[in-house]
C-alpha positions in Angstrom: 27.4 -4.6 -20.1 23.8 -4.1 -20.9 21.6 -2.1 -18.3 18.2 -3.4 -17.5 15.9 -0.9 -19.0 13.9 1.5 -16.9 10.2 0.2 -15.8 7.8 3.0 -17.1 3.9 3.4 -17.1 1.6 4.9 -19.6 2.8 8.7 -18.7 0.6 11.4 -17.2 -1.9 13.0 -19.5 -4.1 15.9 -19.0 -6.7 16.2 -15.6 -9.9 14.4 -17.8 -7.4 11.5 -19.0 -6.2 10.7 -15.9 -9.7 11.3 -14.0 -12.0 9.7 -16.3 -10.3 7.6 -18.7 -9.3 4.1 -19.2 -5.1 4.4 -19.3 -3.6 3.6 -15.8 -0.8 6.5 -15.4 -0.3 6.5 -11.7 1.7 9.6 -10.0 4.9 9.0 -8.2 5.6 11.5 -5.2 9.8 13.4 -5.6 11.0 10.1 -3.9 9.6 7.6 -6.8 6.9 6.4 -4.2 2.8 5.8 -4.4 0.7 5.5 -1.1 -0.5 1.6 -1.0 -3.8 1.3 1.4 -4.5 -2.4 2.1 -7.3 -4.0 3.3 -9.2 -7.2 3.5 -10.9 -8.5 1.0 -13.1 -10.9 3.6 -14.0 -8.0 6.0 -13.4 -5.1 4.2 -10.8 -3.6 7.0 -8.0 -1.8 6.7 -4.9 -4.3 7.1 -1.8 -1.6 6.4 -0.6 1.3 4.6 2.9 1.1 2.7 4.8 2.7 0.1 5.4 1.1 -3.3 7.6 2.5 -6.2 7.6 1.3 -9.8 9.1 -2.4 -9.0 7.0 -2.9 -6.2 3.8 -1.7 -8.0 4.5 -3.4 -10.9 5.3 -7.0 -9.3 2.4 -6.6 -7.5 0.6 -6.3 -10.3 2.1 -8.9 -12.3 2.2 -11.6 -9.7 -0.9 -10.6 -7.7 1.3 -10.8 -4.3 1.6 -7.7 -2.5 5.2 -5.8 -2.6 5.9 -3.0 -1.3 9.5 -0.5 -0.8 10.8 -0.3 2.5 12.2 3.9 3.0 14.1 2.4 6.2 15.9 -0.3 5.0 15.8 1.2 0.7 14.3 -2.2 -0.7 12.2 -4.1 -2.2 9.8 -6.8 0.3 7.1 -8.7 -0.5 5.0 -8.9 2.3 5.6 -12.2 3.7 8.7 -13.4 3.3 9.7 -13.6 6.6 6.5 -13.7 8.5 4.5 -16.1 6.2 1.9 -14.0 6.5 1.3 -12.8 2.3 -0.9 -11.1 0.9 -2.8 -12.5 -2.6 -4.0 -9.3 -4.3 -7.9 -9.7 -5.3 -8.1 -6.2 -6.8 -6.0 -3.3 -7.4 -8.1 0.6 -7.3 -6.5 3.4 -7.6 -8.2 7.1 -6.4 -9.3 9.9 -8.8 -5.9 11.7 -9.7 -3.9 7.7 -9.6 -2.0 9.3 -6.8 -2.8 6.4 -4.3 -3.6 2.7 -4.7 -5.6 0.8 -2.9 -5.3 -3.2 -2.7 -7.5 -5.4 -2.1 -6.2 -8.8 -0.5 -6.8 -12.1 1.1 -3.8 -12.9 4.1 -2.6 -15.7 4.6 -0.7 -17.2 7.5 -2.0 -16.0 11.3 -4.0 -13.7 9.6 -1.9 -10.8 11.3 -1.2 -8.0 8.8 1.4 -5.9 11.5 4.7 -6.5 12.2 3.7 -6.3 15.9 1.6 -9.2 15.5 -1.9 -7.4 15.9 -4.3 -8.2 13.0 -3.7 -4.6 11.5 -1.1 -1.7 11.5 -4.3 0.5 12.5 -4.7 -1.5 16.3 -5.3 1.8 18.2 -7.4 5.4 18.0 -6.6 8.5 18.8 -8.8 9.6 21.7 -10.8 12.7 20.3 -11.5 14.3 23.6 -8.0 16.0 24.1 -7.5 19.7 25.7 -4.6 20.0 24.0 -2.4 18.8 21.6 0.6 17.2 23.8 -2.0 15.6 26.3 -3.2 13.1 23.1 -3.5 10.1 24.5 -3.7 6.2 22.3 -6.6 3.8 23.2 -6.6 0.4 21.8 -9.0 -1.4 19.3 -10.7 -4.3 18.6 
């Protein structure tokens, strides 16, 4: 039985290649995983933040629908599938040293990017006015 051969991308050159050329060689953390920001391409704000490994990055990329790897559950999801709430990738950016991606998308469905139903993952701030660190408290948003 044939194995389905490894998915590979252009592979890390040196610092001025990978900061200021053209070749997309993105770096994977130990676990096989790049850092996915998402936000929306009608109002510029963040939606979510996700992990994606080679499949996920790759399908993405290649069918312009946002996939991502799940650490909890070890698979692949495209965001979606369940909730009907999908995201059609506009753009895809990646930072200086390609160790983080950044999409830029259009959601469909409610419009609710969370799991939890809010419009974002990002629904609450950290109040900054703390004495210490245990007495943090969580204020919503929006």
């Amino acid at each position: 039985m044939s194995q389905k051969p490894t998915l590979e991308f252009q592979p890390r050159g040196c610092t001025t290649n990978i900061e200021q050329g053209s070749a997309f060689q993105p770096k994977f953390d130990g676990d096989g995983l790049i850092p996915a920001i998402v936000t929306s391409g009608k109002t510029g704000g963040v939606l979510m933040f996700a992990w994606m490994n080679k499949d996920a990055l790759w399908r993405t990329i290649e069918t312009r629908q946002g996939h991502f790897w799940s650490r909890s559950r070890q698979k692949l999801w495209r965001k979606g599938e369940e909730s009907g709430n999908a995201l059609t990738v506009t753009d895809v950016r990646v930072d200086c040293d390609q160790d983080v991606v950044w999409l830029i998308c259009d959601l469909a469905g409610d419009g609710n990017a969370c799991h939890t139903g809010a419009k974002s993952c990002f629904y609450r701030a950290i109040e900054l006015t703390a004495k210490d660190p245990k007495s943090i408290a969580l204020k919503p948003i929006g």
